[in-house]
N, C-alpha and C positions, 0 to 999 in steps of 0.2 A: 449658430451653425446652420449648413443645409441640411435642409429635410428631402429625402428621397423615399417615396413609400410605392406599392403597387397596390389597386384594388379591383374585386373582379367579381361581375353579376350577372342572373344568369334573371332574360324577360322571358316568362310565357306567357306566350299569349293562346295555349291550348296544349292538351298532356303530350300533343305528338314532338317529339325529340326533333323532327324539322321545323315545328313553328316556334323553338326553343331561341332565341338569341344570347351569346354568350358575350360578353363583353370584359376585357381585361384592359385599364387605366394604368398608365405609370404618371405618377406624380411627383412634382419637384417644389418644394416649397408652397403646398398647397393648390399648386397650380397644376390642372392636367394638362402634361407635356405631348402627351400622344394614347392614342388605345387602337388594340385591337378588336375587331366584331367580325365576329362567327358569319352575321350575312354578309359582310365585305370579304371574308376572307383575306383580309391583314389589317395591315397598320394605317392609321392616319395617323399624321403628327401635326399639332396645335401651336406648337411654336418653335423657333429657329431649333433649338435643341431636339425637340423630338421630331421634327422632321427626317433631320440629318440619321435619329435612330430610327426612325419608321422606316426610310432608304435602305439604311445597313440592314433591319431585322428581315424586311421583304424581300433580299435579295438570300437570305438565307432558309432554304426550303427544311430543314431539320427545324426551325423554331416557328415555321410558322404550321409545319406537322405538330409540334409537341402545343402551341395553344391552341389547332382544328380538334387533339385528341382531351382537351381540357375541358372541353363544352361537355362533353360524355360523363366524364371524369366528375366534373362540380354539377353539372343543372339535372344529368339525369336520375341519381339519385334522389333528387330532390323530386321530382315529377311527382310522387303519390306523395309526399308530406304536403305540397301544394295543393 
C-alpha cells in the first residue's frame, strides 16, 4: 500500500526565533512530495503531486497562517533545550 506521512524541523542557526527556520515535508511513499519553510513562507512541491498541493495549500491563507503559527509552536520551545 501507499505510505503518506508528514515530517517537520525546525534549523537554528542562533537562539533568536527569526534566525529559526521551520520546515514541514509531506511525504508519499518515501518520497518528498512538497514542504513548506518558514523563510519561504509556503509551499514548494517536488513532484507533479505536490505541486498541484503546494498551488492549492498557497492559495489558501488559513493554512498557510496555521504552518507561519507552527514555527512558534514546535522550534520555540525548543530554543533553551538547544
Amino acid at each position: 500500500g501507499f505510505r503518506s506521512y508528514a515530517l517537520f524541523r525546525c534549523e537554528f542557526n542562533s537562539s533568536d526565533l527569526n534566525d529559526i527556520e521551520y520546515i514541514y515535508s509531506e511525504y508519499f511513499n518515501k518520497l518528498e512530495i512538497a514542504r513548506f519553510s518558514s523563510s519561504l513562507g509556503k509551499y514548494v512541491g517536488y513532484t507533479e503531486l505536490g505541486v498541484k498541493n503546494a498551488e492549492r495549500w498557497n492559495s489558501d491563507p488559513s493554512e498557510l497562517a496555521r504552518r507561519k503559527a507552527e514555527k512558534e509552536t514546535y522550534c520555540k520551545h525548543n530554543i533553551d533545550i538547544w
